[in-house]
ZAZA-111766 format. One record per residue (C-alpha): x, y, z. Coordinates in steps of 0.5 Angstrom, whole numbers. Layout:
ZAZA-111766
     u     v     w
     X     Y     Z
...
end
This chain:
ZAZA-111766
     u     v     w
   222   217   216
   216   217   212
   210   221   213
   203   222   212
   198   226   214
   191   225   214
   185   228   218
   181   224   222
   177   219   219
   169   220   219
   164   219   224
   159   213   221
   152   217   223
   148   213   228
   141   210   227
   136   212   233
   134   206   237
   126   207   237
   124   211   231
   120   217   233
   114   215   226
   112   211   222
   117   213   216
   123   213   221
   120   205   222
   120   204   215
   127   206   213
   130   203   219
   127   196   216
   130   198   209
   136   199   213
   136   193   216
   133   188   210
   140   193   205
   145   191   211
   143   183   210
   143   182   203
   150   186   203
   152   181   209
   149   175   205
   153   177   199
   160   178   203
   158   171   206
   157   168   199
   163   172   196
   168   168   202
   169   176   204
   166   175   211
   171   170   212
   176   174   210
   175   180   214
   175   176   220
   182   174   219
   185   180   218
   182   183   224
   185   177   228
   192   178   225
   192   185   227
   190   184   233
   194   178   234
   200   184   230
   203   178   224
   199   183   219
   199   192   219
   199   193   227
   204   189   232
   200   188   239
   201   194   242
   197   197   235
   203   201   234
   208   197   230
   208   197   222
   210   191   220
   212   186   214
   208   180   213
   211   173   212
   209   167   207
   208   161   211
   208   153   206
   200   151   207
   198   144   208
   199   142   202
   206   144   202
   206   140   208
   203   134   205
   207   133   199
   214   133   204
   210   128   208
   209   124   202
   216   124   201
   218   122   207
   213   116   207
   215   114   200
   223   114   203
   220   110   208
   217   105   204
   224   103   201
   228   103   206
   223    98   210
   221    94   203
   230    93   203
   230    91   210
   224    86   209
   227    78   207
   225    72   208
   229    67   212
   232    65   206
   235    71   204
   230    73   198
   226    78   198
   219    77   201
   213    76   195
   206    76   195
   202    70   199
   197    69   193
   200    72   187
   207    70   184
   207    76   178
   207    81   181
   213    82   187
   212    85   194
   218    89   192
   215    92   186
   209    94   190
   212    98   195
   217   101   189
   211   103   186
   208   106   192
   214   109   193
   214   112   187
   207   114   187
   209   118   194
   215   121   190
   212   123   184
   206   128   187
   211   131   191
   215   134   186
   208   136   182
   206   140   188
   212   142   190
   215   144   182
   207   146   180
   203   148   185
   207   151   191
   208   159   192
   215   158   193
   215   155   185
   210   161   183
   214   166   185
   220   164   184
   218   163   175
   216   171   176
   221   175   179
   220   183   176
   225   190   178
   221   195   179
   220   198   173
   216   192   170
   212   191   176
   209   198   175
   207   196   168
   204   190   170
   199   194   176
   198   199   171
   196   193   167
   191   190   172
   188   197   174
   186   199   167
   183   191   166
   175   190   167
   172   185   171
   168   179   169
   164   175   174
   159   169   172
   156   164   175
   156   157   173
   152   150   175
   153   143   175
   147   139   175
   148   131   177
   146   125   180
   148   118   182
   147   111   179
   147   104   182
   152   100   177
   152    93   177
   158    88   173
   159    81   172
   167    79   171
   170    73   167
   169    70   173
   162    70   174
   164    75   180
   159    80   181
   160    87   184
   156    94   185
   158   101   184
   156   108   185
   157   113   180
   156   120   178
   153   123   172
   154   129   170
   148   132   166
   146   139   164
   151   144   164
   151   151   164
   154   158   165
   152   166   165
   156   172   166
   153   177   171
   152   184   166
   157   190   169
   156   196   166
   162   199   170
   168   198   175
   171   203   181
   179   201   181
   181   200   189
   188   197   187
   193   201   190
   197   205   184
   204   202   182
   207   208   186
   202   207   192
   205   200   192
   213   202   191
   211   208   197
   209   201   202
   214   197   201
   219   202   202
   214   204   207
   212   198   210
   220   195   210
   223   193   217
   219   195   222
   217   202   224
   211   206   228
   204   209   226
   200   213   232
   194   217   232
   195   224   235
   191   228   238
   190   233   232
   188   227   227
   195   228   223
   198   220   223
   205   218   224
   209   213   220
   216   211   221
   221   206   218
   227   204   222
   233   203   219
   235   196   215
   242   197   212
   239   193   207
   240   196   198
   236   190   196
   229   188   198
   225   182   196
   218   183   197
   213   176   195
   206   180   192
   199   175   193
   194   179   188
   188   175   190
   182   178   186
   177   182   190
   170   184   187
   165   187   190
   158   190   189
   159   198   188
   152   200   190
   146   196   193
   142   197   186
   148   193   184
   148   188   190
   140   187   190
   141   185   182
   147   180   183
   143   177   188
   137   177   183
   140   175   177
   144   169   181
   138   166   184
   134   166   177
   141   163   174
   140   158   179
   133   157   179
   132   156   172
   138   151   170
   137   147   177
   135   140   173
   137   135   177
   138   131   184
   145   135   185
   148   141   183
   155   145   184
   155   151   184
   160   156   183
   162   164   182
   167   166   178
   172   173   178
   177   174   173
   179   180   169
   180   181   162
   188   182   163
   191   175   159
   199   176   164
   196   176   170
   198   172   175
   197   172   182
   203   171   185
   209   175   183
   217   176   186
   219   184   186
   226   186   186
   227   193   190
   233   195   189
   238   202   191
   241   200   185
   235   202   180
   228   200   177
   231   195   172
   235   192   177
   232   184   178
   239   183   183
   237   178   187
   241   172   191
   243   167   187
   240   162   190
   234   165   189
   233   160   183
   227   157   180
   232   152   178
   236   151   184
   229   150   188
   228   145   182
   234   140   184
   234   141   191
   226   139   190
   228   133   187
   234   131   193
   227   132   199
   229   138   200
   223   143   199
   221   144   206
   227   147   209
   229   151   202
   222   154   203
   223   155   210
   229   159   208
   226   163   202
   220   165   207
   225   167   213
   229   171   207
   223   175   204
   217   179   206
   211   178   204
   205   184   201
   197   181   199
   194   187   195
   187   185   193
   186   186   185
   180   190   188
   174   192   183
   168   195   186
   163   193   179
   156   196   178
   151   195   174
   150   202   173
   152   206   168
   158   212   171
   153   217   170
   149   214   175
   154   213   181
   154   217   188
   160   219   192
   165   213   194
   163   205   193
   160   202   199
   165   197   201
   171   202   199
   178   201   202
   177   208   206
   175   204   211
   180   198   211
   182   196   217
   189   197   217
   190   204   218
   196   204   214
   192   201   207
   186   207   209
   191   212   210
   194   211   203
   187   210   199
   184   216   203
   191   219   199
   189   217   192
   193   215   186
   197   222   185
   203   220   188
   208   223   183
   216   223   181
   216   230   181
   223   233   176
   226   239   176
   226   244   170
   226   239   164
   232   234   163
   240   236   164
   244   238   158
   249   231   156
   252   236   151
   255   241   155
   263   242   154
   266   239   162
   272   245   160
   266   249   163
   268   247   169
   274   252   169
   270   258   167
   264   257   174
   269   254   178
   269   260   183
   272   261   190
   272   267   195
   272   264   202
   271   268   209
   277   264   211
   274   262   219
   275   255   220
   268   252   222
   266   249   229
   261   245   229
   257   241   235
   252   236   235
   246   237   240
   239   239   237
   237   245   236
   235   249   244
   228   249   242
   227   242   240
   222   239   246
   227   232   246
   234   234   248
   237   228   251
   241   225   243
   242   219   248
   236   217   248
   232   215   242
   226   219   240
   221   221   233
   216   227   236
   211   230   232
   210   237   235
   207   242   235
   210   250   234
   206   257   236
   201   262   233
   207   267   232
   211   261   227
   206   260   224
   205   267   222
   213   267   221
   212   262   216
   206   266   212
   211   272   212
   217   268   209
   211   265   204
   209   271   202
   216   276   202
   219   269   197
   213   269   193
   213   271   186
   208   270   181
   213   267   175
   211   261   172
   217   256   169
   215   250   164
   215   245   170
   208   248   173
   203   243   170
   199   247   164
   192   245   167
   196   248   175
   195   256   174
   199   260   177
   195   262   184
   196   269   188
   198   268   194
   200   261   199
   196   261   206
   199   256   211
   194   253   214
   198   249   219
   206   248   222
   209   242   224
   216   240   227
   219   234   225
   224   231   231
   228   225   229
   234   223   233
   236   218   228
   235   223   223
   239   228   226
   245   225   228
   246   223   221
   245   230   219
   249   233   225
   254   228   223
   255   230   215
   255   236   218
   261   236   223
   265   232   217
   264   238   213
   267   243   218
   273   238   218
   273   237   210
   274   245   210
   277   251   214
   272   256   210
   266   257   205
   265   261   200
   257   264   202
   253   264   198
   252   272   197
   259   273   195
   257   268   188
   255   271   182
   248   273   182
   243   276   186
   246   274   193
   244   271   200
   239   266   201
   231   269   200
   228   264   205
   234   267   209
   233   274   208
   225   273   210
   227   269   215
   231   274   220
   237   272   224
   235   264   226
   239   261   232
   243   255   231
   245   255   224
   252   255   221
   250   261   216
   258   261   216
   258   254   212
   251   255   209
   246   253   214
   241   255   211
   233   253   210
   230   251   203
   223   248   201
   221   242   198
   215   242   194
   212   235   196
   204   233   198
   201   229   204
   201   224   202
   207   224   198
   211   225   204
   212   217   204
   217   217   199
   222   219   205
   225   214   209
   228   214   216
   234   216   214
   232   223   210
   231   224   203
   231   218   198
   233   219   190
   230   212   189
   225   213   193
   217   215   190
   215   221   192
   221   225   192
   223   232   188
   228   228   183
   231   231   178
   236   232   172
   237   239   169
   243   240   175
   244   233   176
   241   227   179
   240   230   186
   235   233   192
   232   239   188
   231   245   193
   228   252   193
   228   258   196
   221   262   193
   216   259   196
   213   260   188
   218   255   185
   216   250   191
   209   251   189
   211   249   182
   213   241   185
   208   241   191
   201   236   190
   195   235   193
   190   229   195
   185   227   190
   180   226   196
   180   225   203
   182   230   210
   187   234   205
   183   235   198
   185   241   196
   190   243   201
   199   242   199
   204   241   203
   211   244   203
   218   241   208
   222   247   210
   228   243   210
   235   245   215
   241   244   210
   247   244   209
   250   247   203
   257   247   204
   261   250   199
   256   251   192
   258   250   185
   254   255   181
   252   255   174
   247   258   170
   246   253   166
   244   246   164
   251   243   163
   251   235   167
   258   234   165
   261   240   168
   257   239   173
   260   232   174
   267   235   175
   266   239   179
   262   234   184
   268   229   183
   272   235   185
   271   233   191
   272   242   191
   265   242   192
   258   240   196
   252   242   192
   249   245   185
   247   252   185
   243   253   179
   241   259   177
   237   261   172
   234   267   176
   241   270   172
   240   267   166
   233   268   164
   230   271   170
   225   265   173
   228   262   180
   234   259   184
   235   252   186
   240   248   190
   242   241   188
   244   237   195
   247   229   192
   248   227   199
   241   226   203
   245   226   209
   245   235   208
   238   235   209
   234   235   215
   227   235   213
   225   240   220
   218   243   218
   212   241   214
   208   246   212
   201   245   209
   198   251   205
   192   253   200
   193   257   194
   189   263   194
   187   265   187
   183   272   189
end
C-alpha cells in the first residue's frame, strides 16, 4: 500500500464578470490580451494539442484515471501508423511474388513487358517486391519504438543516473527558416521529346537561438520516477477525502521484475509572461527579417545540451537489486531483428506491448528570459496543476524523496563467534494463541470482504499520541540527524490517521500466527540486557489487542508525506524508495522506540499542503524473539538470522554509548504500518 498525503489543491481566485472602475477594466483587458498570447504560444509550441489528448485519455481512463476516476493504471505502447504501413508494405511485397510466380503465358514462360524486351515483368514485380521489403525492415530496425527501446535497456541504478543527467542539462530553443520558390523547368530528350517539370529551389537559410537566462526543472527526480512506477505498478486506487489528504494504493501483482517502456518527449515552456511575450517577439522578428522569398518553412526546435539522451529507453525494475537488467530472453534487439527479417515484426510488437508497460515523462523545462534574481513564486504552466492528480500530488511533493540508513554502515569485520557471546534466551514458557481477526476498534470488521479505509481517530488518541511523543522524546542527537537538521525541542502532532487494509493485515496476521506456531514462548523484551520494556509501550498503557507476550508491540518509523509512496500494498518494501533501509544491523526494516530517533530519518516536503510539516508511521509489529547486541557485528548478526533462533535485531546502543535503541525487522510481513502520524518540531 502506498500512501501520500497532501492538502487540497488551491482555489484559482476568480475574476469579476463587470469590473466596478476603469483600472479594474484595465486589468481585466491585460488579463485577457496575457491568456491569448499564452494560448497562442501552447498552440505554436503543439501543447494545446497535447493537453486535450491527456484530458481525453483520463476521462476515457487508458492514462492515470480509469472511468469511474478512481483507478490508477498503467499505460500501454501501442505500434503507430507507420509500424502499420511498414507491415503493410511487407505484406504487398509477398503479394507481388507470389502473384509475379503465378503469372505464365500460355507457353509456360514467364509473361514479359509488351514494348520493352530488356528488362522482364518478372524483374519488375521482384524489384518492386524488394523495394516493399527493404523499407519495411528500415522502419521496423531503425524507426520503430519497439527497435528503440529494445537498443536501450537500463537497471535502475543507470537510469537514475541518466534523469540526474537530464535535469542538470539546460534547455536550448531556436527558431529556423527556409525560404524557397518553385521553377518551371523545361528539357529536351535525345529524341527531340520535350517534357516540363516544377522544382523547388531552396534560397536563403537561417537559424537564431532564442537567449535564455535560466530554466526551472519540472522532470520528475530519479527517486520521484522509481516511487511511480513502483506506485503506478498493476492497478490501484486514488480517492480524494473529505479532509483533502489523497489515498494511493497498488494491488498485489506477484510480479519480481518489472518492464517499464519510458518516452521522454522534450516539454519547454515560458516561465513567466516576460519570458512568453519576449519569445514571441523575438520569433516574429527572426521571421520578419529573414522572410526573402515566395515560400517559407519554419521550424522551432527543443533540445538540450545532454549528448546521451535518448528519447526512449526500456527500465528494468527488479526485487533482485538496482543493477539487475534481468529481463526475458526474448526481449532481444537481435532476436526482434530475425523475426523482423521473417515478417513477424507486427505480432512480436504486439506481444512486447501486451507484455510491458509504458510511462511518458515530459523532460519538462519552464525556461525565462530573466536572471533567477528576478523570478516569482512557482512558473505559470507548473505541473502542480497537471491533470492527472497522481503526477500534481508528487510534484506538489518536490524532489526530496530520500533513501533514509541507519546509523552509518554494518561492521563486515566483526567476528561470527560473536554470536555465542549474544545468543541469550529466558523465555515465559506460555505457548502463544493467536487469532486473525482485526483489531475491535477498527471500523471495517468483516476480513471476508476486501476493504482499504482511511479513517479517522478521536480528540482523545490524538492527545495519547502527543503524550506518547513527548514521554519518548529525548534531546540526544546521533551522526544520522543531517548537520543542517537541528535538534528541535519538542514534537506537536497535528493529525492522526488509521490505516485499515485488509490484504495487508492478513498478511501480517498470517506472519504473526506462523510464529506462534514456530515457538511455544518468547524471551520479552525486558528480560534482555538493557534498559527494559519497549519505551513506546510504557507510554502507551496497557493497549488492547496485542500479543505483548510474543512482542507485539508499537514502534516508529520516521518517513514524509510523500515518502510514504515507497510502501506498497504488501507492507514495507527493502527495495523500495522511501523506506528506512539500513546496514549497521543488517539490510532490514529499521524501527524506533523514542519519537527523537524517528525524528532523525523523518522529511518534510519541499513545498505544497505539507511544507514544513513531518510525518512518522506508528507501526504494529511483531518482533518475536530478539537477538540483541550492542554493536555493529553483521556477521554475527547473519548466524543468528540464519539460526533460525531468532525473529529481529535488537541493536542497542542505549547500552553501549547512551543514544537510542532500534529494532531491525528482515521480513515486512511483521509490520503493519497502522498509524501516520504528522507533526511539526518545535524549537521554543
Amino acid at each position: 500500500m502506498a500512501r501520500a498525503l497532501a492538502g487540497k489543491p488551491r482555489q484559482e481566485e476568480t475574476l469579476p464578470l463587470v469590473a466596478e472602475d476603469e483600472d479594474e477594466d484595465s486589468s481585466l483587458l491585460e488579463s485577457e490580451s496575457e491568456d491569448e498570447d499564452e494560448a497562442e504560444w501552447r498552440r505554436a509550441a503543439g501543447l494545446a494539442e497535447r493537453e486535450e489528448k491527456e484530458r481525453k485519455k483520463h476521462r476515457k481512463g487508458k492514462r492515470g484515471l480509469s472511468k469511474d476516476g478512481n483507478r490508477v493504471e498503467m499505460e500501454k505502447e501501442s505500434i503507430n501508423i507507420c509500424g502499420w504501413c511498414g507491415g503493410f508494405l511487407f505484406v504487398i511485397g509477398i503479394g507481388l511474388v507470389v502473384w509475379a510466380l503465378m503469372q505464365q503465358n500460355e507457353h509456360g514462360a514467364f509473361i514479359s513487358m509488351q514494348n520493352d524486351d530488356r528488362i522482364s515483368g518478372k524483374t519488375i514485380v521482384f524489384m518492386a517486391a524488394g523495394c516493399a521489403y527493404f523499407l519495411y525492415l528500415c522502419e521496423a530496425l531503425c524507426c520503430s519504438k519497439t527497435s528503440q527501446y529494445l537498443r536501450n535497456i537500463c537497471c535502475e541504478a543507470s537510469f537514475i543516473k541518466f534523469v540526474a543527467k537530464v535535469q542538470e542539462s539546460n534547455p536550448e530553443v531556436g527558431f529556423s527558416i527556409q525560404n524557397w520558390h518553385n521553377e518551371t523547368r523545361t528539357s529536351t530528350d535525345s529524341e527531340g521529346r520535350t517534357t516540363t517539370s516544377t522544382v523547388r529551389v531552396n534560397t536563403h537559410f537561417a537559424a537564431e537561438g532564442f537567449a535564455i537566462q535560466g530554466h526551472t526543472d519540472e522532470t520528475l527526480s530519479p527517486e520521484q520516477m522509481i516511487a511511480m512506477f513502483h506506485l503506478l505498478h498493476g492497478s490501484g486506487s486514488i480517492a480524494d477525502t473529505s479532509a483533502g489528504d489523497v489515498n494511493f494504493t497498488v494491488s498485489k501483482t506477484g510480479e519480481q521484475v518489472l518492464i517499464l517502456l519510458c518516452h521522454f518527449p522534450m516539454d519547454f515552456r515560458p516561465r513567466e509572461q516576460h519570458t512568453l511575450n519576449s519569445h514571441a517577439a523575438t520569433r516574429a522578428s527572426f521571421y520578419a527579417r529573414n522572410t526573402s522569398d515566395v515560400y517559407q518553412d519554419k521550424a522551432e526546435s527543443q533540445k538540450i545540451d545532454f549528448p546521451g539522451y535518448v528519447e526512449r529507453m526500456m527500465l528494468v525494475i527488479s526485487t533482485s537489486g538496482s543493477d539487475s537488467v534481468s529481463h526475458p530472453w526474448w526481449m532481444n534487439f537481435y532476436f526482434y531483428a530475425f523475426l523482423s527479417m521473417l515478417g513477424l515484426s507486427i505480432p512480436y510488437r504486439l506481444f512486447f506491448f501486451h507484455k510491458t508497460a509504458a510511462r511518458t515523462w515530459g523532460v519538462v523545462k519552464h525556461f525565462s528570459a530573466l536572471p533567477p534574481s528576478g523570478w516569482q513564486g512557482d512558473p505559470m504552466s507548473s505541473l502542480k496543476n497537471d491533470p492527472n492528480p497522481v503526477v500534481a500530488q508528487i510534484h506538489k511533493a518536490g524532489k526530496q524523496l530520500k533513501v533514509q540508513k541507519s546509523e552509518g554502515h554494518g561492521d563486515q569485520q566483526g567476528d561470527s563467534d560473536d554470536y555465542e557471546h549474544y545468543a541469550y534466551h529466558h523465555q515465559s514458557g506460555k505457548h502463544m494463541v493467536v487469532n486473525d481477526d482485526v483489531p475491535e476498534y477498527w471500523t471495517n470488521q468483516n476480513v471476508k470482504t476486501s476493504f482499504d479505509t482511511k479513517e479517522k481517530v478521536s480528540s482523545a488518541f490524538n492527545r495519547k499520541i502527543g503524550k506518547i511523543l513527548a514521554d519518548t522524546f529525548k534531546a540526544k542527537a546521533t551522526r544520522d540527524r543531517k548537520k543542517d537538521d537541528p535538534m528541535p525541542n519538542s514534537l506537536k502532532v497535528v493529525g492522526i490517521t488509521r490505516m485499515e487494509d485488509r490484504d495487508m493485515w492478513v498478511k501480517y496476521a498470517h506472519k504473526r500466527h506462523e510464529l506462534a506456531e514456530l515457538r511455544d514462548s518468547f524471551t520479552a523484551i525486558k528480560d534482555l540486557k538493557g534498559s527494559g520494556r519497549v519505551k513506546t509501550m510504557n507510554a502507551m498503557g496497557k493497549e488492547d489487542g496485542l500479543y505483548e507476550d510474543m512482542n507485539e508491540v508499537y514502534l516508529f518509523h520516521g518517513t514524509s508525506p510523500s515518502g510514504a509512496m515507497g510502501i506498497s500494498g504488501d507492507g514495507f518494501k527493502l527495495s523500495f524508495v522511501g523506506s528506512n533501509v539500513g546496514t549497521m544491523f543488517g539490510r532490514g526494516v529499521y524501527l524506533a522506540e523514542q519519537s527523537s530517533k524517528c525524528d532523525e530519518y523523518a522529511q518534510t516536503d519541499d513545498s505544497g499542503a505539507y511544507a514544513g510539516i513531518y510525518a512518522a508511521l506508528l507501526c504494529r509489529v511483531t518482533l518475536g524473539e530478539a537477538f540483541r547486541i550492542d554493536k555493529s557485528n553483521i556477521p554475527a548478526i547473519e548466524k543468528a538470522m540464519a539460526s533460525g533462533e531468532y525473529d529481529c535485531v535488537l541493536g542497542d546502543r542505549e547500552e553501549a554509548v547512551g543514544t537510542y535503541r532500534e529494532f531491525v525487522v528482515f521480513d515486512e510481513a511483521q509490520i503493519y504500518p497502522e498509524y501516520v502520524v504528522l507533526y511539526r518540531r518545535v524549537f521554543d
